[in-house]
C-alpha positions, 0 to 999 in steps of 0.5 A: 516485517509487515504488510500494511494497509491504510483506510480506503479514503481516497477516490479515484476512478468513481471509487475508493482507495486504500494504500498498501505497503510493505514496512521492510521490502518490495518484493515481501509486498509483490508476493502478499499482493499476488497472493491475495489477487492484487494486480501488479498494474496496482503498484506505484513506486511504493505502494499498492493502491487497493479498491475499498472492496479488497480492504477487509479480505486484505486484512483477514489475509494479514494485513496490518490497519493502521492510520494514513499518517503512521502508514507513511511514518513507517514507510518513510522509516522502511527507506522504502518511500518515493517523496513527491519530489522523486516522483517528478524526477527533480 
């Protein structure tokens, strides 16, 4: 059981962004990021996105960094991950 955070490398919003993940179950992500001050209006389907400025308190709070790519591999492994295509709802 694992929070998990990627590097904040994704802009939006005239910032960066990180994702942050649970690798077993949605509601041990909602409480970590509740705890740890992250709006619930963050979440999308799957994740949390998280400005670069939360990254390092995240992981001080016991967020595990890892790469983007073993982010999603171990998403993808929890069952918890929502493909593209589920996102358009085909």
């Amino acid at each position: 059981m694992a929070i998990l955070i990627d590097d904040p490398m994704w802009p939006a919003h005239d910032r960066l962004w990180a994702h942050l993940v649970s690798d077993t179950d949605l509601e041990e992500l909602h409480a970590f990021a509740a705890r740890n001050g992250i709006p619930r209006r963050g979440f999308d389907r799957d994740h949390y996105d998280v400005p670069a400025e939360a990254h390092r308190r995240l992981v001080a709070a016991g967020a595990e960094h890892i790469g983007g790519r073993e982010l999603v591999r171990r998403l993808i492994a929890s069952g918890l991950r929502v493909t593209a295509r589920q996102r358009r709802g085909l």
